[in-house]
C-alpha positions in Angstrom: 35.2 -6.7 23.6 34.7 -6.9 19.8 32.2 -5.0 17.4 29.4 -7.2 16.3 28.0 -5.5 13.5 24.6 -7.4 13.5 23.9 -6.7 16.9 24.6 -2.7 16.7 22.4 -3.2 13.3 19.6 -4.9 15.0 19.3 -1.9 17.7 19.4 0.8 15.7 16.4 -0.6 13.9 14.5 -2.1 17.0 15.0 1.8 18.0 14.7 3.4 14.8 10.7 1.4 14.3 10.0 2.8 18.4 10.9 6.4 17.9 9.8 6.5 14.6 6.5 5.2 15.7 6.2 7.0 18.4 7.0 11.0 17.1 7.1 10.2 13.4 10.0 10.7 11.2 10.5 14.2 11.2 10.5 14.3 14.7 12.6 11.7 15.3 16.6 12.8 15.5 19.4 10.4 15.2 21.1 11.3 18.3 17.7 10.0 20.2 17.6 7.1 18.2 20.7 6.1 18.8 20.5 7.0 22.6 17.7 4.4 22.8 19.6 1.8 20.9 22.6 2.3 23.4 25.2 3.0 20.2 27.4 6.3 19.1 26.3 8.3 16.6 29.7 7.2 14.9 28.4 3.9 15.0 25.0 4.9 13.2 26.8 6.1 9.9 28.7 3.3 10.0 25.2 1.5 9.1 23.1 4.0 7.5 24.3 6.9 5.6 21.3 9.1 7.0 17.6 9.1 8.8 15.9 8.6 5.0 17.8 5.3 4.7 16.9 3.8 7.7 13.4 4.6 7.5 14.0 3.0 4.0 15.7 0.1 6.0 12.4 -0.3 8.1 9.7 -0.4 5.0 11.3 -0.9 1.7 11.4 -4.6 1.6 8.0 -5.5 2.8 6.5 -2.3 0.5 8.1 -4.3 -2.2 6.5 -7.8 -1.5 3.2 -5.6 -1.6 3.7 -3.6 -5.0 4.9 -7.2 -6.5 1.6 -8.8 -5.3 -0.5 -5.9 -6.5 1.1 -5.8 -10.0 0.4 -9.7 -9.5 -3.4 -9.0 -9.3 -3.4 -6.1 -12.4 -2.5 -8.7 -14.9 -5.0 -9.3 -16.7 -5.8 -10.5 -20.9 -9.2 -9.4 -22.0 -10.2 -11.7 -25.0 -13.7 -11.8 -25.0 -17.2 -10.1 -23.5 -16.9 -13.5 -21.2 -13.1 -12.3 -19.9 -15.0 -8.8 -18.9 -17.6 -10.5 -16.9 -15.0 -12.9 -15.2 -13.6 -9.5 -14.2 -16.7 -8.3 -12.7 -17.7 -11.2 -11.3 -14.5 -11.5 -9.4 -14.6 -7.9 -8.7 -11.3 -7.2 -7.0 -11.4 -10.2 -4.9 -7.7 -10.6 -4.9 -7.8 -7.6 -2.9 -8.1 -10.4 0.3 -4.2 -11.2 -0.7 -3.4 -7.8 0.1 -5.6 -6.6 3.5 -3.7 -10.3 4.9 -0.3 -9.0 3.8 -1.1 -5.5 5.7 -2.1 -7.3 8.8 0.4 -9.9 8.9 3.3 -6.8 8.6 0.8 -4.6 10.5 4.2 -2.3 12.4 5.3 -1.5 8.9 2.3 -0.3 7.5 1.2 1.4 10.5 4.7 3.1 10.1 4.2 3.8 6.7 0.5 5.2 7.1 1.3 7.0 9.9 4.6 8.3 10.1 6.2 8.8 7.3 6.0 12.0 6.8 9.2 13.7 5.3 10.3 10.5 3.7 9.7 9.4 0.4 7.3 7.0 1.4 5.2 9.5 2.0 2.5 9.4 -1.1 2.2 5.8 -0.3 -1.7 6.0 -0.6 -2.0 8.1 -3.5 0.5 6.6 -5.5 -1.2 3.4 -4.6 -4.6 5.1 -5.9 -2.8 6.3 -8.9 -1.8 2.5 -9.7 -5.8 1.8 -9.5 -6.6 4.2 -11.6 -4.6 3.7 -13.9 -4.6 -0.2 -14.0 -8.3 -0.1 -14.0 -8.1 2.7 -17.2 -6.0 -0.1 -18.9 -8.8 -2.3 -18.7 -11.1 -0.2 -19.7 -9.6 0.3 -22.6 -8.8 -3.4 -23.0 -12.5 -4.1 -23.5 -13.8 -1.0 -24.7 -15.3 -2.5 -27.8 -17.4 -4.4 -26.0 -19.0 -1.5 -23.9 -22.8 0.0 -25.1 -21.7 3.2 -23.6 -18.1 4.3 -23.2 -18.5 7.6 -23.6 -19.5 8.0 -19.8 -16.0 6.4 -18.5 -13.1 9.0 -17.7 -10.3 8.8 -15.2 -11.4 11.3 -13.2 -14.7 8.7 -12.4 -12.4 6.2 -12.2 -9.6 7.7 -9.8 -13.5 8.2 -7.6 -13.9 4.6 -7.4 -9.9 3.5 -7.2 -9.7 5.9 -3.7 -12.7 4.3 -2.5 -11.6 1.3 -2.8 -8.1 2.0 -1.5 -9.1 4.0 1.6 -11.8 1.4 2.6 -8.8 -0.9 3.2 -6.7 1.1 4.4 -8.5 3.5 6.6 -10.4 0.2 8.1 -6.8 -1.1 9.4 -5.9 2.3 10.9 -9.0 2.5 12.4 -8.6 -1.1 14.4 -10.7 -3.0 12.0 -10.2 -6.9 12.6 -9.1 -8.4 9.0 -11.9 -10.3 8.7 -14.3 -7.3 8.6 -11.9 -4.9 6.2 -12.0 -8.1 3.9 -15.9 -7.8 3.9 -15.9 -4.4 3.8 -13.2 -3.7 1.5 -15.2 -6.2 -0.7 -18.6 -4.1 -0.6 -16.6 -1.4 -1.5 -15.3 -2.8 -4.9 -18.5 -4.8 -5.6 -20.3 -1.7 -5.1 -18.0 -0.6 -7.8 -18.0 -2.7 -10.6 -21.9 -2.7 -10.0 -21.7 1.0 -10.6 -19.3 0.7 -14.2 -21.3 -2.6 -15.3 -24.2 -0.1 -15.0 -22.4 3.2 -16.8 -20.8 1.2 -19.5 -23.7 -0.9 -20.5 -22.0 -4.6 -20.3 
């Protein structure tokens, strides 16, 4: 019987996403893995050259659709006092784009969130609060001459607000949360937010 290559690949991942999910990554061993899959552990590295790259194999892809859709929504030209309050007003609302994209690839982020640990996936949430805070620093400082008070703005206030805003989503989808209501929430969340720095800055 011959080899099919795409089979063998497809079980070893349809494994891989079980085991992982079930007793995280370090946990997991390859000779399990492949026992579930119903392949040789010769026939694993002839696929993947370790257990990093198929976790990698699992997430990598649809974490990249995310961070290209996130750097989507950070884009933005401040021109005018009217540009900041566009801002404001639309107060992270293009987060919606985001929570659908988690629950519409809801295995791989549950993977990610929850059992990653050991790979280098593994500050998924910070370095996604990093990004926040620093994207929302570069505003900041895009408008800054338009701000009454910007003396009561640093990025240790700001990283406050960016992991707020972050965990809301996030801990909401862990926690069962049907989209609808982490959208709503997730919203009140950044509102709350930009209510709070309208207020500090003096806009």
């Amino acid at each position: 019987m011959s080899y099919d290559y795409a089979k063998t690949h497809e079980l070893i991942l349809k494994s891989a996403m079980k085991t992982f999910s079930e007793v995280g990554f370090r946990n997991a061993s390859i000779r399990n893995i492949c026992k579930d899959a119903g392949v040789t552990n010769g026939a694993f590295y002839a696929h993947f050259e370790s257990k990093d790259a198929l976790f990698a194999a699992l997430v990598s892809e649809k974490l990249s659709v995310f961070n290209e859709a996130y750097q989507d929504m950070s884009d933005i030209n401040i021109r005018t006092v009217e540009d900041v309050m566009k801002v404001f007003e639309a107060s992270y609302s293009s987060i919606e784009t985001l929570i659908h994209y988690v629950y519409s690839e809801k295995e791989v982020f549950m993977l990610v969130l929850k059992s990653s640990s050991g790979t280098s996936y593994e500050n998924f949430v910070s370095d996604l609060i990093d990004a926040e805070c620093k994207n929302t620093m570069l505003f900041f400082e895009s408008c800054k001459r338009f701000m009454k008070k910007p003396e009561n703005i640093s990025e240790r206030f700001v990283r406050l607000g960016s992991s707020m805003v972050i965990n809301s989503m996030l801990d909401a989808f862990l926690d069962g949360v049907s989209e609808e209501e982490n959208i709503l929430e997730t919203k009140k969340a950044s509102d709350f937010c930009a209510a709070g720095y309208r207020q500090l800055l003096g806009f």
